[in-house]
MDAnalysis code that builds the backbone (N, CA, C; Angstrom):
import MDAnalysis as mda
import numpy as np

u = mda.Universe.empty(498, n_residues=166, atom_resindex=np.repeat(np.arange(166), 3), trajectory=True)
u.add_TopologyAttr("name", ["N", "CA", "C"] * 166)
u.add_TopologyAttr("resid", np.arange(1, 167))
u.add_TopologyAttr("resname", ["UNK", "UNK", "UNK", "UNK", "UNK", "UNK", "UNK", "UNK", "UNK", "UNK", "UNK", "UNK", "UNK", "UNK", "UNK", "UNK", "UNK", "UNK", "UNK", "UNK", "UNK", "UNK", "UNK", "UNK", "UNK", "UNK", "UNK", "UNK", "UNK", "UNK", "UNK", "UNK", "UNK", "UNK", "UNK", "UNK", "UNK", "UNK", "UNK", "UNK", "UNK", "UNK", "UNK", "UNK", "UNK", "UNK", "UNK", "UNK", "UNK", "UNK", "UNK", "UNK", "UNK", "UNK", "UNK", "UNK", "UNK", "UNK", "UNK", "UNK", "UNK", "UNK", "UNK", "UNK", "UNK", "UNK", "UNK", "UNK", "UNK", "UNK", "UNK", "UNK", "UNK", "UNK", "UNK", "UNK", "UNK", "UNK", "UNK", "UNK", "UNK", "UNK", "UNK", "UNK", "UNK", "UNK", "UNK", "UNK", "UNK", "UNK", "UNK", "UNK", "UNK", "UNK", "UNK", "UNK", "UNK", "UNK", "UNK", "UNK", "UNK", "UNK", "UNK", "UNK", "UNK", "UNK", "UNK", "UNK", "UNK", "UNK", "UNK", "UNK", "UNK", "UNK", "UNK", "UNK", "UNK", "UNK", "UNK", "UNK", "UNK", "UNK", "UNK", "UNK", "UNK", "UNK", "UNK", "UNK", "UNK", "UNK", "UNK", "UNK", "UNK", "UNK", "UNK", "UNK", "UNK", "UNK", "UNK", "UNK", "UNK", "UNK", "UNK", "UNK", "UNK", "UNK", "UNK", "UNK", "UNK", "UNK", "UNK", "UNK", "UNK", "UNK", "UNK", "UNK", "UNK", "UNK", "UNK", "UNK", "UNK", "UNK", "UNK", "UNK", "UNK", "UNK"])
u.atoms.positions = np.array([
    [101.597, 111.560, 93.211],
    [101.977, 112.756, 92.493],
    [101.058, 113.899, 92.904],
    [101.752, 115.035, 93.325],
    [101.002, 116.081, 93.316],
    [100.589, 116.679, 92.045],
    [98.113, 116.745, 92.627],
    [97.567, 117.177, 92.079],
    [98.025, 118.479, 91.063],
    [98.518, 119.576, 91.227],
    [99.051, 120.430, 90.694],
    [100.371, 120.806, 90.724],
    [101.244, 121.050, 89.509],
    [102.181, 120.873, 88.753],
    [102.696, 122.598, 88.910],
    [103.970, 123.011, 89.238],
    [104.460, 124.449, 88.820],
    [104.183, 125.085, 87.796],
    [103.587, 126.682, 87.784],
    [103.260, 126.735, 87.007],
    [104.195, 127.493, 86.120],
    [105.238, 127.838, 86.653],
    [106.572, 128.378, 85.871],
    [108.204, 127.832, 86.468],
    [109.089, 128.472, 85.990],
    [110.188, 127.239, 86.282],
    [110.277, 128.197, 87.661],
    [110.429, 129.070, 88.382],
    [110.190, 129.676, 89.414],
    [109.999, 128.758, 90.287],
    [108.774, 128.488, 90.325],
    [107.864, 127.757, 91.055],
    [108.478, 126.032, 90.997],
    [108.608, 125.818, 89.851],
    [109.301, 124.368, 89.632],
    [110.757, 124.443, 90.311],
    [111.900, 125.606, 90.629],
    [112.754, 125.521, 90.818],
    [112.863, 125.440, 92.766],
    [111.635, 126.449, 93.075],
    [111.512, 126.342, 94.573],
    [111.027, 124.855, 94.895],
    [110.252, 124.349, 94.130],
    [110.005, 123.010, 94.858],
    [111.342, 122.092, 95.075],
    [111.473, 121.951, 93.958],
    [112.829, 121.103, 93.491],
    [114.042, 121.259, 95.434],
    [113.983, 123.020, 95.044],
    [115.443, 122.838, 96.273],
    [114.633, 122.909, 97.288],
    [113.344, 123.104, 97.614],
    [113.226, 122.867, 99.625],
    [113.079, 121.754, 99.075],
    [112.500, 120.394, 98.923],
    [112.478, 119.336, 98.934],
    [114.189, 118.565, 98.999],
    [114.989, 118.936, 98.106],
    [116.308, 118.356, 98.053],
    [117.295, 119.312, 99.444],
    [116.835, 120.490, 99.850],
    [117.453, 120.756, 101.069],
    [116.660, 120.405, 102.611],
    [115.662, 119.773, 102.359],
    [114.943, 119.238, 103.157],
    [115.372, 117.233, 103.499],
    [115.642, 117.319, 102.104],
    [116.155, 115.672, 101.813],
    [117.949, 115.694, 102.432],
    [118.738, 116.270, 102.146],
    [119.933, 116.906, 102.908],
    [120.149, 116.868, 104.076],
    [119.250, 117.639, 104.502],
    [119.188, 118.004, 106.669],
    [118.715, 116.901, 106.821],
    [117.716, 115.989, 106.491],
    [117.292, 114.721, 107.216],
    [118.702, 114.096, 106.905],
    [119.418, 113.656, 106.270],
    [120.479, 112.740, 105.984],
    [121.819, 113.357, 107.133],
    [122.028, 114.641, 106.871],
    [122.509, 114.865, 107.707],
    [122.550, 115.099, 109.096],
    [121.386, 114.633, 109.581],
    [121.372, 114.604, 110.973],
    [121.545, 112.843, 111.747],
    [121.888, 111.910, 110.355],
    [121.689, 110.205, 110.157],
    [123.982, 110.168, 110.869],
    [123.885, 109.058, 112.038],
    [125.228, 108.982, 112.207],
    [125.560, 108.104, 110.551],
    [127.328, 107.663, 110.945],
    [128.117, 107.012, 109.746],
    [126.983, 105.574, 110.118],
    [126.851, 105.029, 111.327],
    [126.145, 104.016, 111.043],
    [124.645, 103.694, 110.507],
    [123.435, 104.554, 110.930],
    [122.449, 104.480, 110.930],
    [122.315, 104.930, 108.862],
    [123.526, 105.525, 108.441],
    [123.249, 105.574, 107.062],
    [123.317, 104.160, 106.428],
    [123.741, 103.090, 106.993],
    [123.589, 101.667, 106.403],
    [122.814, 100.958, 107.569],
    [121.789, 101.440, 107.605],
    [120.923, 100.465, 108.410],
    [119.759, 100.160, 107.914],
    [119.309, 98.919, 107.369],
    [118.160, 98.934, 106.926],
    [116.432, 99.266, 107.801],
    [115.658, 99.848, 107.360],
    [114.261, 100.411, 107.512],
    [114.004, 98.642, 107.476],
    [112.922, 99.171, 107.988],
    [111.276, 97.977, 107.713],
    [111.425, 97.145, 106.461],
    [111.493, 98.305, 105.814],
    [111.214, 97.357, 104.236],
    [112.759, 97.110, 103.646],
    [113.604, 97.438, 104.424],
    [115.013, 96.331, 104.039],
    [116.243, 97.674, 103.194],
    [115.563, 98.524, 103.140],
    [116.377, 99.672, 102.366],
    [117.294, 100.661, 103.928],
    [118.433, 100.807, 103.403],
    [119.179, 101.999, 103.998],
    [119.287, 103.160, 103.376],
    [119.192, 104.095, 104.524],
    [119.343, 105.767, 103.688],
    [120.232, 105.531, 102.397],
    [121.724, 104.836, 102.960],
    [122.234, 105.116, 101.498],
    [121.952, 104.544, 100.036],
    [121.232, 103.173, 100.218],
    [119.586, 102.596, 99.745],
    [119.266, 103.729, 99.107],
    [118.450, 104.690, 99.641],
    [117.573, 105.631, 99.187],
    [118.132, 106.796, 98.293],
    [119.558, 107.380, 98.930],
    [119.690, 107.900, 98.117],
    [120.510, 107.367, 96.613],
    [120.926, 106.070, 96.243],
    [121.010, 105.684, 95.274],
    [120.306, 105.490, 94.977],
    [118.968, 105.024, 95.156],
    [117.508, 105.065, 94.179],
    [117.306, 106.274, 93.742],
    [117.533, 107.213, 94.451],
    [117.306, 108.912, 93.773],
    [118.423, 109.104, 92.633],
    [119.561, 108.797, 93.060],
    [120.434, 109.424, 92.030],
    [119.860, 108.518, 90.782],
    [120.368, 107.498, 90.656],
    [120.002, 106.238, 89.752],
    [118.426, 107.233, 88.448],
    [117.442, 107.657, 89.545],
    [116.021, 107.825, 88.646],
    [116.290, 109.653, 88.430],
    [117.155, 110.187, 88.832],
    [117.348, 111.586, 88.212],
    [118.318, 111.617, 87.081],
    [119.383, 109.902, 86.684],
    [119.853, 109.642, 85.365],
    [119.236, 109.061, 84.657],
    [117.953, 108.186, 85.278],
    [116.342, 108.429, 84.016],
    [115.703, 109.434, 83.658],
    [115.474, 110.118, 84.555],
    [115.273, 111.787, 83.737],
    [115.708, 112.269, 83.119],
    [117.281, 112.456, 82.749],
    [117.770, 112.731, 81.969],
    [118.044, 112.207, 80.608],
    [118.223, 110.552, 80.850],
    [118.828, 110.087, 79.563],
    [117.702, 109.537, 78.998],
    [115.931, 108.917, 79.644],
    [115.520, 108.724, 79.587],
    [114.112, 109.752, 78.644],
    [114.034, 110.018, 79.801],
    [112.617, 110.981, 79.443],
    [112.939, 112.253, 78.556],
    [114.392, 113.481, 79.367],
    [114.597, 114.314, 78.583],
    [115.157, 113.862, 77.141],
    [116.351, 113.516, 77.079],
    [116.907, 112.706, 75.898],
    [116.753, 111.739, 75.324],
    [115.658, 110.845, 75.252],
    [114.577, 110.184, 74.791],
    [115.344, 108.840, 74.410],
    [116.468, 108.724, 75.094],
    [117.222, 107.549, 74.588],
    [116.505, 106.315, 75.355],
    [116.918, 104.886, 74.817],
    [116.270, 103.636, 74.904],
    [116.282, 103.578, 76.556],
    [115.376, 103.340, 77.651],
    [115.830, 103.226, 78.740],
    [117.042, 101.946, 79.234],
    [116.406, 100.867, 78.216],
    [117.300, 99.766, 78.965],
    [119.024, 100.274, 78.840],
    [119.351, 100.918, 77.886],
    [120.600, 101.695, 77.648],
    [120.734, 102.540, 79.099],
    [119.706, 103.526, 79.269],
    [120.214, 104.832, 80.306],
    [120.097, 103.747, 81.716],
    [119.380, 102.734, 82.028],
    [119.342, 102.413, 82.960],
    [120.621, 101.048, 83.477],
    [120.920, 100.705, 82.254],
    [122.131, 99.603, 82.105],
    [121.532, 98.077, 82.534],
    [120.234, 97.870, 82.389],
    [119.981, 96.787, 81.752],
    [119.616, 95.859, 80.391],
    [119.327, 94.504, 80.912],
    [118.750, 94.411, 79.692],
    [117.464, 94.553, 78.996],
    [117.290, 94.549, 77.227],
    [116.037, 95.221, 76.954],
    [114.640, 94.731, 77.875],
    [114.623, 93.213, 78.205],
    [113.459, 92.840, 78.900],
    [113.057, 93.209, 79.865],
    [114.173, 93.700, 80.442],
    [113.986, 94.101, 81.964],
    [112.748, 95.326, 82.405],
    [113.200, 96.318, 80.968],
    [112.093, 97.264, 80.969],
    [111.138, 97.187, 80.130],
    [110.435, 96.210, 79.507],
    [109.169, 96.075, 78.655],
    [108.210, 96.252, 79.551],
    [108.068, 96.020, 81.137],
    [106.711, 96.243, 81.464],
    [106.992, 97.168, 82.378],
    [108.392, 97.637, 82.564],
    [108.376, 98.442, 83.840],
    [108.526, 98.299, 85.330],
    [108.629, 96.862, 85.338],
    [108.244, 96.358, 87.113],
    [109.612, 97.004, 88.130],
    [108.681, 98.438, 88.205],
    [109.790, 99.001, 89.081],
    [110.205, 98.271, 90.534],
    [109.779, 97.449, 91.002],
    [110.142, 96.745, 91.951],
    [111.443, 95.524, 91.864],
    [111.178, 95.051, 90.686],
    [112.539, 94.533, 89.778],
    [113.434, 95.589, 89.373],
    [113.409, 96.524, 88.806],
    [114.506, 97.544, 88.440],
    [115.146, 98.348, 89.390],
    [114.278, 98.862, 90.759],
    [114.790, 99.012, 91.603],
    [115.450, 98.668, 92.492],
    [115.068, 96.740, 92.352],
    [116.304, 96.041, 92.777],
    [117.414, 95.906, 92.467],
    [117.663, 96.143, 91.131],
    [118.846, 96.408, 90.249],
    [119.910, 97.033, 90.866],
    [119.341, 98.032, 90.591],
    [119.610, 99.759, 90.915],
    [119.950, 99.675, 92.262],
    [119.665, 99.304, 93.100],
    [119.993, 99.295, 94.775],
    [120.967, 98.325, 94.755],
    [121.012, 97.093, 93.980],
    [122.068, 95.442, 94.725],
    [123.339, 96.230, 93.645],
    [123.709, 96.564, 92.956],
    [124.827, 97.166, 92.012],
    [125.216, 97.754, 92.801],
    [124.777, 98.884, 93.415],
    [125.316, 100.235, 94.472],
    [125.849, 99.454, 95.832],
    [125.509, 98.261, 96.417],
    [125.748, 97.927, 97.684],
    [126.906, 98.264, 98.085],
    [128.455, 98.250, 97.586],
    [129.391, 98.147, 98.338],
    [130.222, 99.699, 98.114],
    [129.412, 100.683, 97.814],
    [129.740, 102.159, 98.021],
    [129.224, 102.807, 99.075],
    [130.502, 103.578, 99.100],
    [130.749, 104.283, 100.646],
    [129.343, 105.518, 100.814],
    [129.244, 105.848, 102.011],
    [128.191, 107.007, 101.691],
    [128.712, 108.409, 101.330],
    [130.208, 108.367, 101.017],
    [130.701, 109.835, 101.067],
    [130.434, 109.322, 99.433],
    [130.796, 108.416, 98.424],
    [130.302, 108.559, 97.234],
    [129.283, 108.785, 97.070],
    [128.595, 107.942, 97.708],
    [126.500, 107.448, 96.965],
    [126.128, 109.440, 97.059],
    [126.697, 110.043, 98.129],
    [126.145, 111.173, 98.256],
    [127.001, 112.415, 97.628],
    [128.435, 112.182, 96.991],
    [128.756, 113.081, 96.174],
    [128.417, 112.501, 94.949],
    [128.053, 111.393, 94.681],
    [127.472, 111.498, 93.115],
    [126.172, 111.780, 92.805],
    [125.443, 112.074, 93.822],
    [124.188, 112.422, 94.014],
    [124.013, 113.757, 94.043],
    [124.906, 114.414, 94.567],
    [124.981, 116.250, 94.357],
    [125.762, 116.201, 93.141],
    [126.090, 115.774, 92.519],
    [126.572, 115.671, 90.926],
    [125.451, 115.280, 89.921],
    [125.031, 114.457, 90.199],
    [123.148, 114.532, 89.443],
    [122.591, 115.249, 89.577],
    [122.430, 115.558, 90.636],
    [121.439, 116.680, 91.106],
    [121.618, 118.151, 90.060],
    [122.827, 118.517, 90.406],
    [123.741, 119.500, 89.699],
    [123.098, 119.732, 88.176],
    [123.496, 118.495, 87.397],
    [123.217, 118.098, 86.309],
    [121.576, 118.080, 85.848],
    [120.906, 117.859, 86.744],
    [119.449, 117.455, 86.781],
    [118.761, 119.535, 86.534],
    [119.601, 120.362, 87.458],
    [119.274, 121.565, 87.638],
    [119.987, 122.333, 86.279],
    [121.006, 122.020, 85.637],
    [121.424, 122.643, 84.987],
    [120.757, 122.488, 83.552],
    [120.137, 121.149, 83.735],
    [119.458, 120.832, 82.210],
    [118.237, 121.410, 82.216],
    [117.271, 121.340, 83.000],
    [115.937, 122.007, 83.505],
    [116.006, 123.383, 83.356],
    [117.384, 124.011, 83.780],
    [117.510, 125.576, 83.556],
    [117.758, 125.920, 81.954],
    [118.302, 124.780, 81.165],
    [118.465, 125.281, 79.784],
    [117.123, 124.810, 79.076],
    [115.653, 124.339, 79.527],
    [114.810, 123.849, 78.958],
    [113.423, 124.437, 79.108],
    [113.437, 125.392, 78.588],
    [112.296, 125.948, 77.925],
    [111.284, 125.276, 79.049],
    [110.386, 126.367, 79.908],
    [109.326, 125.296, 80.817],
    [108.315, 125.125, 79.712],
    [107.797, 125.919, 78.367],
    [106.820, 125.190, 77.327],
    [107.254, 124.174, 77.086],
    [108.395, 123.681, 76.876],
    [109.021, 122.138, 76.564],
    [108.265, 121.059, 77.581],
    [108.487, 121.509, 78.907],
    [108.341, 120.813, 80.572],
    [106.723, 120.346, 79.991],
    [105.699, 121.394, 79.298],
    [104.616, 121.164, 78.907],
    [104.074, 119.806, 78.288],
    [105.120, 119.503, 77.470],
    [104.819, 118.789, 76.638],
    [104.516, 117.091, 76.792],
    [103.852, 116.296, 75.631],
    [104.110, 115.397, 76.188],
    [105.310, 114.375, 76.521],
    [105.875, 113.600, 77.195],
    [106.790, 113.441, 77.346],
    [107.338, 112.119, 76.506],
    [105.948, 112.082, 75.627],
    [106.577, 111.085, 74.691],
    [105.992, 111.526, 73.248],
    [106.288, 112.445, 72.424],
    [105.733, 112.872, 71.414],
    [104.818, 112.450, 70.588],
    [105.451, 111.104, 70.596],
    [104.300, 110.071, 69.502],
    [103.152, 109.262, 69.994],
    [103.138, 109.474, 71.579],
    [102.264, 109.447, 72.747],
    [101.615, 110.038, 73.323],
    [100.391, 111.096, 72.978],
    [99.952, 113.017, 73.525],
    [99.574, 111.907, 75.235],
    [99.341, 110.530, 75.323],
    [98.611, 109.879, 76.641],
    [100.132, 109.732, 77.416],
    [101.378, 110.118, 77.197],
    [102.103, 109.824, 78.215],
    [102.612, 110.774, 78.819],
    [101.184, 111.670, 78.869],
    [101.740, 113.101, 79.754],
    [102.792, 114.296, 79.551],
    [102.745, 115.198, 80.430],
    [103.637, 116.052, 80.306],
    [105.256, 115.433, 80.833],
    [105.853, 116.031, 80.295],
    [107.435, 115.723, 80.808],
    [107.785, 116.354, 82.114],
    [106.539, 117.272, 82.391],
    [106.848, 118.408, 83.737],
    [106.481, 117.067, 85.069],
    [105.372, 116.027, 84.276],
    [105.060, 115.309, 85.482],
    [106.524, 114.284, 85.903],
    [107.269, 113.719, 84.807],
    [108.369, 113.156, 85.046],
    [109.463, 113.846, 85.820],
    [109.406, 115.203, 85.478],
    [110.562, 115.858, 86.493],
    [110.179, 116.051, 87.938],
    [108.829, 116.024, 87.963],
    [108.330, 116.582, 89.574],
    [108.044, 114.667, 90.314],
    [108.251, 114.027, 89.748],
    [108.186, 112.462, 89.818],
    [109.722, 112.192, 90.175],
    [110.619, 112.317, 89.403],
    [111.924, 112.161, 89.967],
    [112.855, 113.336, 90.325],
    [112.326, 114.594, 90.707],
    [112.673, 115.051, 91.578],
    [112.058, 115.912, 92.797],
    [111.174, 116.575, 93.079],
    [110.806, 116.909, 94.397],
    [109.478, 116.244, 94.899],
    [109.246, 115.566, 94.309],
    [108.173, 114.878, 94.748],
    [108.896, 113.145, 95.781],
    [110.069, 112.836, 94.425],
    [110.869, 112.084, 94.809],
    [111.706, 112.013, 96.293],
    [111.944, 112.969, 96.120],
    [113.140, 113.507, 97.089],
    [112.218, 113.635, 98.639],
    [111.321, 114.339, 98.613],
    [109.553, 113.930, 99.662],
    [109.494, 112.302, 99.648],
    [109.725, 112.083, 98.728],
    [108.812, 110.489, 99.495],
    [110.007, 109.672, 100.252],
    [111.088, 109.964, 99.875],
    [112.242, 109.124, 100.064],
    [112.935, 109.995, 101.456],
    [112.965, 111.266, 101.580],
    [113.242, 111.946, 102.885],
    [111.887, 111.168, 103.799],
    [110.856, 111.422, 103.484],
    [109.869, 110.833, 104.625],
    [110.245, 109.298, 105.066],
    [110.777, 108.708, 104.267],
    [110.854, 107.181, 104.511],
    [112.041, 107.164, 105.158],
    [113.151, 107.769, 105.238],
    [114.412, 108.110, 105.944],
    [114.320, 108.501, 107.217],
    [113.387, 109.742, 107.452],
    [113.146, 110.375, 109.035],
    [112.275, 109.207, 109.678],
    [110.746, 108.714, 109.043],
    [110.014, 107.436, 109.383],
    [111.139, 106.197, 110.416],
    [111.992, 106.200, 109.723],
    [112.784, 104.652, 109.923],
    [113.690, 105.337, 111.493],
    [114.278, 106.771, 111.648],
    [115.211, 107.021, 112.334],
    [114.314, 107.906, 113.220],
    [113.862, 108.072, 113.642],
    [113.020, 108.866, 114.095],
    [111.826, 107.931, 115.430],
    [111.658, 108.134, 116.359],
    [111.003, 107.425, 117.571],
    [109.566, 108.274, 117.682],
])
């Protein structure tokens, strides 16, 4: 996570789109095949970008709207008692396998969409806050948005160009 956080939605809104139009041009320069080809560590772009869409509908239903995760994420309750994002992200990736990349990536500019339109109706003193009220130790909510989205969208474009790239 980057050390320092936007300090207005300005600033939060420029990160957000060079990172997601930066995440874009790398994908789009990926042929129909190399978008289902697995990397090193076994993930395909279209892999990646269903892990993005998937954790920008935890941002929302999760963190902003404070609903139960195992609900926003569509497992069961155990699954998320400790968090083992390496288990949940397996989830989240083996469910998505047999979608096309013209979906994985129009429902992903449909989150996205959604992800920008809620952020624009939310007060950045809100973004301040902590992101779990009855928790002041679980941080700001600004760190969850810059976590699943431009920080996100950076780590997962780098791991995309990494894999296709000589």
């Amino acid at each position: 996570m980057n050390e320092e956080f936007p300090k207005n939605k300005a600033e939060l809104f420029s990160k957000i789109e060079e990172e997601w139009s930066a995440l874009l041009d790398a994908v789009a320069k990926l042929t129909a095949s190399q978008l289902f080809t697995p990397d090193a560590g076994g993930w395909t772009p279209t892999d990646n970008l269903v892990h993005l869409t998937e954790w920008m509908n935890i941002l929302l239903g999760y963190h902003m709207d404070k609903r139960p995760a195992h609900e926003v994420i569509g497992v069961a309750p155990e699954v998320v008692e400790v968090w083992d994002f390496d288990k949940i992200n397996a989830i989240l990736v083996e469910r998505n396998k047999n979608r096309s990349a013209e979906d994985v990536l129009g429902e992903m500019k449909t989150v996205y969409a959604r992800v920008l339109d809620r952020l624009n109706a939310t007060p950045f003193e809100t973004l301040l806050q902590p992101r779990r009220p009855d928790d002041p130790q679980s941080g700001p909510l600004l760190a969850s948005v810059a976590g699943d989205t431009y920080e996100h969208f950076a780590e997962h474009r780098e791991a995309i160009e990494k894999a296709f790239t000589a």
